[in-house]
C-alpha positions as CSV (number, residue, x, y, z in Angstrom):
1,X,11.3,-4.9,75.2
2,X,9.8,-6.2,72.2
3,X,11.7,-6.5,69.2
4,X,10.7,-5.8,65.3
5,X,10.8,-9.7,64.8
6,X,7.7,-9.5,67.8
7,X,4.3,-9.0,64.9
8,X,1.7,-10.4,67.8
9,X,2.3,-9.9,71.4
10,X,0.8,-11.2,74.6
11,X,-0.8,-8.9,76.8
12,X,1.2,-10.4,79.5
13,X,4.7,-10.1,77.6
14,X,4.6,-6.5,77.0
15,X,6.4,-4.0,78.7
16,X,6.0,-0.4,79.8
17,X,8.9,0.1,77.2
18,X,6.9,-1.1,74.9
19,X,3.6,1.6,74.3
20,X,4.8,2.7,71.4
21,X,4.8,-0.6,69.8
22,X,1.3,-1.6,71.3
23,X,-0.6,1.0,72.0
24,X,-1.8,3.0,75.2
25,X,-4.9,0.8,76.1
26,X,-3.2,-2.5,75.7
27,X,0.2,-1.3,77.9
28,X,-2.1,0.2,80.4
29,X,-3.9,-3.3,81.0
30,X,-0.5,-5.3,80.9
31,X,0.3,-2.7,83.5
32,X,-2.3,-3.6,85.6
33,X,-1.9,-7.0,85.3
34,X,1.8,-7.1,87.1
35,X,0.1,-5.8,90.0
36,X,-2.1,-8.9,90.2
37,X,-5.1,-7.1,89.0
38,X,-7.6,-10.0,86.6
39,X,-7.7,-7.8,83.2
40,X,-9.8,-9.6,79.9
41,X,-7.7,-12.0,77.9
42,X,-5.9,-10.3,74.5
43,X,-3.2,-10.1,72.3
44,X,-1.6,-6.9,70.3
45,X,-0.7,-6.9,66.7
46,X,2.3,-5.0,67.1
47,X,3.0,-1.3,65.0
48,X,6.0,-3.7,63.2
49,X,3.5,-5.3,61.8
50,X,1.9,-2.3,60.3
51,X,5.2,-1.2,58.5
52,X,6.1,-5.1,57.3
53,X,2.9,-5.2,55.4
54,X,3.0,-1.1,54.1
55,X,6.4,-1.9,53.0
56,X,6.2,-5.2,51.7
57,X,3.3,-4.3,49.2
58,X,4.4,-0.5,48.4
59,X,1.5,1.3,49.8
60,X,3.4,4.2,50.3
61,X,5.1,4.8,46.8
62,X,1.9,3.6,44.8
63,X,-0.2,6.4,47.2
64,X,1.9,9.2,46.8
65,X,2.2,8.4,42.9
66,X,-2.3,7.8,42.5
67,X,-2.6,11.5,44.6
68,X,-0.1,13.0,42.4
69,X,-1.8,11.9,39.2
70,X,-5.8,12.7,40.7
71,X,-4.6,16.1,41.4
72,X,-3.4,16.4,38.5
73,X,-6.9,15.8,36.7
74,X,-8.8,17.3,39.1
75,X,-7.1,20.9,38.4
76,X,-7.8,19.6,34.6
77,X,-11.7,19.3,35.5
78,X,-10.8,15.2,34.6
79,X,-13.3,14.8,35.7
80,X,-15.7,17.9,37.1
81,X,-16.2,16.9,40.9
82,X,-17.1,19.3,43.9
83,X,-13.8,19.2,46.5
84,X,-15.9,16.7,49.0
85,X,-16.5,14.6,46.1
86,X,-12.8,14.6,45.0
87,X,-11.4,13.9,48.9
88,X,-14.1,10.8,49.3
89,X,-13.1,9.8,46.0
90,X,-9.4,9.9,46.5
91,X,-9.6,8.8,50.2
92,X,-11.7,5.4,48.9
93,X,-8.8,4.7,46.3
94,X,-6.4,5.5,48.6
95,X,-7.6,2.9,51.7
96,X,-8.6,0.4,48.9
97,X,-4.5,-0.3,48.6
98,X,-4.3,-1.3,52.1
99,X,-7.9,-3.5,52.0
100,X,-6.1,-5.3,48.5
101,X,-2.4,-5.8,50.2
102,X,-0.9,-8.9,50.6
103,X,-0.4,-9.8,54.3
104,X,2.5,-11.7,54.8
105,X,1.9,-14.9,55.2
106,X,4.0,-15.6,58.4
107,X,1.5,-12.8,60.3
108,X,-1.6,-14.4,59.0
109,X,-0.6,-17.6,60.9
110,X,0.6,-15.4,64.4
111,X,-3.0,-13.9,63.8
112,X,-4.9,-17.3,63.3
113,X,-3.0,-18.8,66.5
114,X,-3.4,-15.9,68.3
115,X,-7.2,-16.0,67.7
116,X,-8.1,-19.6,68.0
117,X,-6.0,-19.3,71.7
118,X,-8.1,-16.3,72.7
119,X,-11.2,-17.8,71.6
120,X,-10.9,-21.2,73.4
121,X,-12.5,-23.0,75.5
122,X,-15.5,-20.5,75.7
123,X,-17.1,-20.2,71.7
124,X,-19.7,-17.9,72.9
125,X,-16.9,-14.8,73.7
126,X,-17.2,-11.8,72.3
127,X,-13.8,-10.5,70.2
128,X,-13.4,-7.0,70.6
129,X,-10.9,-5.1,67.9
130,X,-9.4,-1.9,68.1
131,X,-6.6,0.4,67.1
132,X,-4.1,2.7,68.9
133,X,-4.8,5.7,67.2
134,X,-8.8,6.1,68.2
135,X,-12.0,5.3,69.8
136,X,-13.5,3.1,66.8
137,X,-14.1,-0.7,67.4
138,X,-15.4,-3.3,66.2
139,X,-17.2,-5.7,68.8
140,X,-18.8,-9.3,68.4
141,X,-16.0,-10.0,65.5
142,X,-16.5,-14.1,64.7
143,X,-13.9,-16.1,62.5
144,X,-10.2,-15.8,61.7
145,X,-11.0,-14.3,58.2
146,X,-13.6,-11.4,59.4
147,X,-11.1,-10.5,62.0
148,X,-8.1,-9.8,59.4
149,X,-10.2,-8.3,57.4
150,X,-11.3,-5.8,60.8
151,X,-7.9,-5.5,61.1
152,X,-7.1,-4.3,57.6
153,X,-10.2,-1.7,58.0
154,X,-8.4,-0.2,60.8
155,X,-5.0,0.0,59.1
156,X,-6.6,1.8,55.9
157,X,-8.6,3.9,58.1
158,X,-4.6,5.0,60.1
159,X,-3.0,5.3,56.5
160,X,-5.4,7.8,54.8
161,X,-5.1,9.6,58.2
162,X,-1.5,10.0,58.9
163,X,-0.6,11.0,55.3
164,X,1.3,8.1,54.2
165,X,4.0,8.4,56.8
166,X,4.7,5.1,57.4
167,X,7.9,5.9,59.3
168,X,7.0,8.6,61.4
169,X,3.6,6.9,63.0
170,X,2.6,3.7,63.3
171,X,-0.7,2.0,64.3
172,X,-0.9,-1.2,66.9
173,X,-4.3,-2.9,67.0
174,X,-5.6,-4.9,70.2
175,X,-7.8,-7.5,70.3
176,X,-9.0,-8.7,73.3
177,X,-12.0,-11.1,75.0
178,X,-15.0,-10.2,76.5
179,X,-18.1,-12.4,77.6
180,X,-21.1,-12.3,75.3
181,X,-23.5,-11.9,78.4
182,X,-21.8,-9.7,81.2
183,X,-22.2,-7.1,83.6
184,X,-19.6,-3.7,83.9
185,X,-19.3,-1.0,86.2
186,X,-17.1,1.5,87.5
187,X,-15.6,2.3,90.2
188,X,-14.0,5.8,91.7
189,X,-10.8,5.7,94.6
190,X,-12.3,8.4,95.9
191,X,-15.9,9.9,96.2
192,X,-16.3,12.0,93.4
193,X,-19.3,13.6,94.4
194,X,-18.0,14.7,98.2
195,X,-14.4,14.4,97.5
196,X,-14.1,12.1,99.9
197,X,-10.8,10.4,100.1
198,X,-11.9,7.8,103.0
199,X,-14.2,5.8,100.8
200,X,-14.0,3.9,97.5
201,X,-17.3,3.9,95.4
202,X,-18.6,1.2,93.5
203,X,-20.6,1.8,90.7
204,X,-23.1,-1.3,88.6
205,X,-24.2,0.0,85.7
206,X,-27.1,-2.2,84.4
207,X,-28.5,-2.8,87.8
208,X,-27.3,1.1,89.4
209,X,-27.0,-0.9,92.2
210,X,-24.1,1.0,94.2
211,X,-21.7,0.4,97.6
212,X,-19.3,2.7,98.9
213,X,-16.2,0.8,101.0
214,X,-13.8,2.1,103.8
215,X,-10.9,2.6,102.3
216,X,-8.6,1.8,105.0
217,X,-10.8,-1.3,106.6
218,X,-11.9,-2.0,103.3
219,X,-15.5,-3.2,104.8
220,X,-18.5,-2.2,103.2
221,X,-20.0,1.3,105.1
222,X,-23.1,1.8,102.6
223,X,-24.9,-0.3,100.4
224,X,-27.9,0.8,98.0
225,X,-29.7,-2.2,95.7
226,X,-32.2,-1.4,93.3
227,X,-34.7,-4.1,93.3
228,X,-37.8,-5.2,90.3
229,X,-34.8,-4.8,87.3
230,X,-34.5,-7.7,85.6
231,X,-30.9,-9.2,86.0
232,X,-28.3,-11.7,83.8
233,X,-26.5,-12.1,86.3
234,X,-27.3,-11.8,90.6
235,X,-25.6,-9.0,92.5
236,X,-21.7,-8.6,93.1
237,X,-20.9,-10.5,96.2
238,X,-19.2,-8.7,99.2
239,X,-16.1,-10.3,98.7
240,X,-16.0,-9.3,94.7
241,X,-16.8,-5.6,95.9
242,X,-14.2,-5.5,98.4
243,X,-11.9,-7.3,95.8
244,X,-12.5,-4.4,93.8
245,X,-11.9,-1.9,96.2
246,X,-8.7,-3.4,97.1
247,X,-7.7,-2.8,93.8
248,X,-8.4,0.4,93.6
249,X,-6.4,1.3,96.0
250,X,-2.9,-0.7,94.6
251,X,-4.3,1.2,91.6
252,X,-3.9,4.8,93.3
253,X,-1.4,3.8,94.8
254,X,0.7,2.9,91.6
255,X,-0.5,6.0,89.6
256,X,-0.2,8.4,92.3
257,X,-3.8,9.6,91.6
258,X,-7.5,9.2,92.3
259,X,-8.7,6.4,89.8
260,X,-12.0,5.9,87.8
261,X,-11.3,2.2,87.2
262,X,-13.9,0.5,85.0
263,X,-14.7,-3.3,85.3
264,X,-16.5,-6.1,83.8
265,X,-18.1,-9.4,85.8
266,X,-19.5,-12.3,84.8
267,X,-20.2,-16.2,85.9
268,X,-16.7,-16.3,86.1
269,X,-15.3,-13.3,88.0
270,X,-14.5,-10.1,88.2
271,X,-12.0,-8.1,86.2
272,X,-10.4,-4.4,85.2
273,X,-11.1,-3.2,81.9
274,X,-9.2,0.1,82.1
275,X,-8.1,2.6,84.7
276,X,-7.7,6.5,83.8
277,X,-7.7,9.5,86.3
278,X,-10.4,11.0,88.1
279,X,-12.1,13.8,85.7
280,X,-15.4,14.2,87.9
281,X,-14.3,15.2,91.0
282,X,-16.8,18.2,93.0
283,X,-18.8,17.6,89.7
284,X,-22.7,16.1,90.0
285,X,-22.6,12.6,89.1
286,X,-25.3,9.8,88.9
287,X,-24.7,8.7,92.4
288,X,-26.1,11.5,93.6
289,X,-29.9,10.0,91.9
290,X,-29.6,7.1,94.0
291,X,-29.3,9.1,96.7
292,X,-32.8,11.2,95.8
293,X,-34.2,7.9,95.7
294,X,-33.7,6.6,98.9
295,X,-37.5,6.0,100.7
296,X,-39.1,4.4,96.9
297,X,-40.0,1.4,96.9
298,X,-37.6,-0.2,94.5
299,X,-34.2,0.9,96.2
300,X,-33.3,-0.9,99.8
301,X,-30.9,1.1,101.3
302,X,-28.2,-0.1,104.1
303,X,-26.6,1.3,106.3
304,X,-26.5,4.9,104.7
305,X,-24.8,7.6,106.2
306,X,-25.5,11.6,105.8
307,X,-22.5,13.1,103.8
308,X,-20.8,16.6,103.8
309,X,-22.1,19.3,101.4
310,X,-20.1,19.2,98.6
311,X,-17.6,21.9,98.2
312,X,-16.3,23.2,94.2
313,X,-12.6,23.9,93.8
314,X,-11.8,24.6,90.7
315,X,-13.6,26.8,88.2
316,X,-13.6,26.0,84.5
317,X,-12.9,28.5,81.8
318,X,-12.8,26.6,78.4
319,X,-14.0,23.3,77.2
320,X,-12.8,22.0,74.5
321,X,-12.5,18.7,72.3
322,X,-9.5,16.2,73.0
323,X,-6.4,14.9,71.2
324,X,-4.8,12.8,73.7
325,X,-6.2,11.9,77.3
326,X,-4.3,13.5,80.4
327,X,-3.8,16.0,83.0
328,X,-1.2,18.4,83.3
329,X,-0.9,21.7,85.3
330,X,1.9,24.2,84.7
331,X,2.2,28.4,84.1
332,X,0.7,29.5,81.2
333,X,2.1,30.8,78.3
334,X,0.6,31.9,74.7
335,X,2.0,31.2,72.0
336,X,0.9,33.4,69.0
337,X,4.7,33.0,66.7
338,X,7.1,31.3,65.9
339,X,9.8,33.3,67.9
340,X,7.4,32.7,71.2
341,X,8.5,29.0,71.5
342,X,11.7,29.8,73.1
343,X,10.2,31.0,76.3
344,X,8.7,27.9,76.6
345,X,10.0,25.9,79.9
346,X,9.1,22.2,80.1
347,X,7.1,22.6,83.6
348,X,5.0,25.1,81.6
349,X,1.2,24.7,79.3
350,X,0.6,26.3,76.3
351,X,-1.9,28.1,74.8
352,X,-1.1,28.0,70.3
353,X,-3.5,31.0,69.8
354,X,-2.3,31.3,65.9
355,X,-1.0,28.1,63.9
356,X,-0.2,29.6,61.0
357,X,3.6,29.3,60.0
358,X,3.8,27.3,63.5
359,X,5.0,23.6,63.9
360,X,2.5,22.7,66.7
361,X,5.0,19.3,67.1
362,X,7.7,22.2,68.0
363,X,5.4,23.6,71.0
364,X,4.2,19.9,72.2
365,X,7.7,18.6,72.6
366,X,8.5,21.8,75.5
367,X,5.7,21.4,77.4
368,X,3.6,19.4,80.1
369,X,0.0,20.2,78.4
370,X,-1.1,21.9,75.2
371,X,-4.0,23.9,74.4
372,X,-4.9,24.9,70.6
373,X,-6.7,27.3,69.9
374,X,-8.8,26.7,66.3
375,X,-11.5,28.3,64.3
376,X,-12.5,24.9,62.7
377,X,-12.7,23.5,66.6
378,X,-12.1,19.7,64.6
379,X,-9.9,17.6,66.1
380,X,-9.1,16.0,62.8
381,X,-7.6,18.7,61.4
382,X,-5.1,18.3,63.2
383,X,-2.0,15.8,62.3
384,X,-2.3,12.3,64.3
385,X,1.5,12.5,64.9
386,X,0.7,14.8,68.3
387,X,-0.9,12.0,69.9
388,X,2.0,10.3,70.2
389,X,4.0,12.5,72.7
390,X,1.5,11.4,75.2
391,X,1.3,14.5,76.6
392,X,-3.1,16.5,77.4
393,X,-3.5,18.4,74.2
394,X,-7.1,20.1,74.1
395,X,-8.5,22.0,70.8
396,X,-10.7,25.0,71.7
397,X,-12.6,27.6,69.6
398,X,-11.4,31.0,68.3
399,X,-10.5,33.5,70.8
400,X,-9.8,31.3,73.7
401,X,-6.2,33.0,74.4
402,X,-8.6,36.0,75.5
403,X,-10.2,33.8,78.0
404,X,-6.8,33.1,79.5
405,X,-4.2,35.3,80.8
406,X,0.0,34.4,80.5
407,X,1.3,33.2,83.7
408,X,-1.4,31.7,85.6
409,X,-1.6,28.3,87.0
410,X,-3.9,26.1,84.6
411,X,-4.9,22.9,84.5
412,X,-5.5,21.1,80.9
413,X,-7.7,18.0,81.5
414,X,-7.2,15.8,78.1
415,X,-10.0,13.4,78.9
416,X,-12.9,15.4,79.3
417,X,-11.6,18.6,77.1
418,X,-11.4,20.9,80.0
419,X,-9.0,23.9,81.2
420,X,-9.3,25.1,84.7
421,X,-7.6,26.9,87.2
């Protein structure tokens, strides 16, 4: 477990224990590298490294005290500005205290090393940067001094959010190593189309080229090439497709559930970029156009089989946006006060269908999945802190506790924003 001395981290030192300290994307790919799965090359700088440097300059203290005093003045009309001039105003000043702090200088040498390790032998890699707390990055980042100062972007960008609370939330940022000219893809442990559990499906992305594989033989039952694209790099081999399926399957294996597992290739192999669960299962997905396409001219198609009719088996009720990727499926129960929260049972969802005078924290610790119920249907609104229970939480519009009844069996899908029974 890594300890608060531990300011940049290996992918291949951390720990499950460790999440918290690293981030989700860059414990999930550690992960999946101790089951002997290739993942890119990367390093974490840790969340203890986000509180030595708010801490060490006084970010905190010298925020608090500049909202305090703009407040102040704005009530005065010191000076006259419209409210979404004030908050830009006041969020600028505010992030320009984390883009001006001193970073000690004992990190700025981990972060140098660190860099000039990834980036070697191979100049003509592609750095990728980005942050626990979201989906922003920064690709194609070049030089030791552009990448601290990608790294300070993303800690400003965490501080304004989280309101200062150093203590209570803290931000890890991963930075990892792609090839500048590569190919990616994904790839499904089961057919999401069919639901069908015998095969794996490979999916290319810039060629569409696409294979389906046995899952117990692991040969290759169905193959369908586009031809006349122009292509980087030449087709995945057979024995890199059935490399892929085979892990797919340790991946299902180890997570106990169908996986979408994405993947990158280039001249020098093949390897996992992330894995996540199945969310497009019984739903139409672009494997189905190749299929439409069999008989043209551009598509050669091998060894093709005819498929079952696909059957639906859930029905969707609410779609919402996300907080935090997951699936969880437990009774319902609404939760419209305070007092409601102690019927709450931890195998249970929730429904928050009034947030007024509620801690939503309280509700997210009791339960397996939340929903939120919101007229402003903004995930920023609200606070960053629930995304670190790691629980499915799913914001929908006004009057979605209408939609759904107390005590069913419901399904909250925190990756595609979905509730379903």
């Amino acid at each position: 477990m890594l300890q608060k001395s531990d300011l940049v981290v290996w992918l291949n030192d951390i720990e499950k224990d460790d999440e918290s300290q690293v981030g989700k994307e860059a414990s999930d790919l550690s992960e999946i590298a101790k089951l002997g799965i290739p993942i890119p090359k990367g390093f974490v700088v840790s969340a203890n490294a986000y509180r030595q440097f708010i801490v060490k300059n006084n970010i905190t203290a010298k925020a608090k005290q500049y909202l305090l005093v703009a407040k102040a003045k704005h009530l005065l009309g010191v000076p006259v500005l419209a409210k979404q001039e004030f908050d830009a105003k006041v969020k600028s000043n505010i992030k320009r205290y984390v883009m001006h702090g001193e970073i000690p200088e004992n990190l700025v040498k981990e972060i140098f090393r660190a860099y000039k390790n990834l980036d070697m032998p191979t100049k003509n890699s592609n750095i990728v940067v980005s942050s626990s707390f979201n989906n922003e990055k920064f690709v194609n980042v070049k030089g030791e001094a552009n990448l601290v100062q990608k790294i300070r972007s993303l800690w400003a960008e965490f501080f304004y959010l989280q309101n200062f609370h150093v203590l209570k939330s803290l931000v890890a940022i991963f930075v990892y190593k792609i090839p500048q000219r590569y190919r990616s893809g994904v790839m499904f442990t089961i057919d999401p189309v069919y639901n069908d559990k015998t095969v794996i499906v490979v999916n290319e992305k810039d060629t569409k080229n696409h294979y389906e594989i046995s899952k117990d033989s692991l040969e290759i039952v169905n193959k369908v090439i586009k031809k006349g694209r122009s292509q980087t790099w030449p087709n995945l081999t057979d024995r890199q497709i059935i490399d892929l399926a085979s892990w797919g399957k340790r991946l299902q294996h180890h997570y106990y559930f169908p996986q979408e597992v994405h993947f990158s290739a280039d001249l020098g192999g093949v390897y996992v970029t992330r894995s996540k669960p199945i969310t497009t299962i019984t739903t139409k997905y672009v494997s189905e156009d190749w299929r439409q396409e069999v008989g043209k001219t551009s598509t050669t198609l091998q060894n093709m089989s005819p498929r079952k009719k696909r059957v639906n088996v859930r029905k969707v009720l609410l779609k919402g946006n996300s907080i935090y990727p997951g699936i969880a499926t437990g009774y319902l129960r609404v939760i419209r006060h305070p007092y409601d929260i102690h019927k709450l049972r931890a195998d249970d969802v929730a429904i928050i269908a009034n947030t007024k005078n509620l801690k939503v924290n309280d509700v997210v610790r009791k339960v397996r999945g939340l929903i939120i119920e919101s007229k402003s249907y903004h995930v920023p609104h609200f606070p960053i802190s629930l995304r670190f229970y790691g629980k499915p939480i799913v914001v929908t519009g006004a009057n979605s506790s209408k939609v759904l009844k107390e005590g069913i069996v419901a399904t909250v899908n925190g990756i595609n924003g979905e509730v379903y029974i």
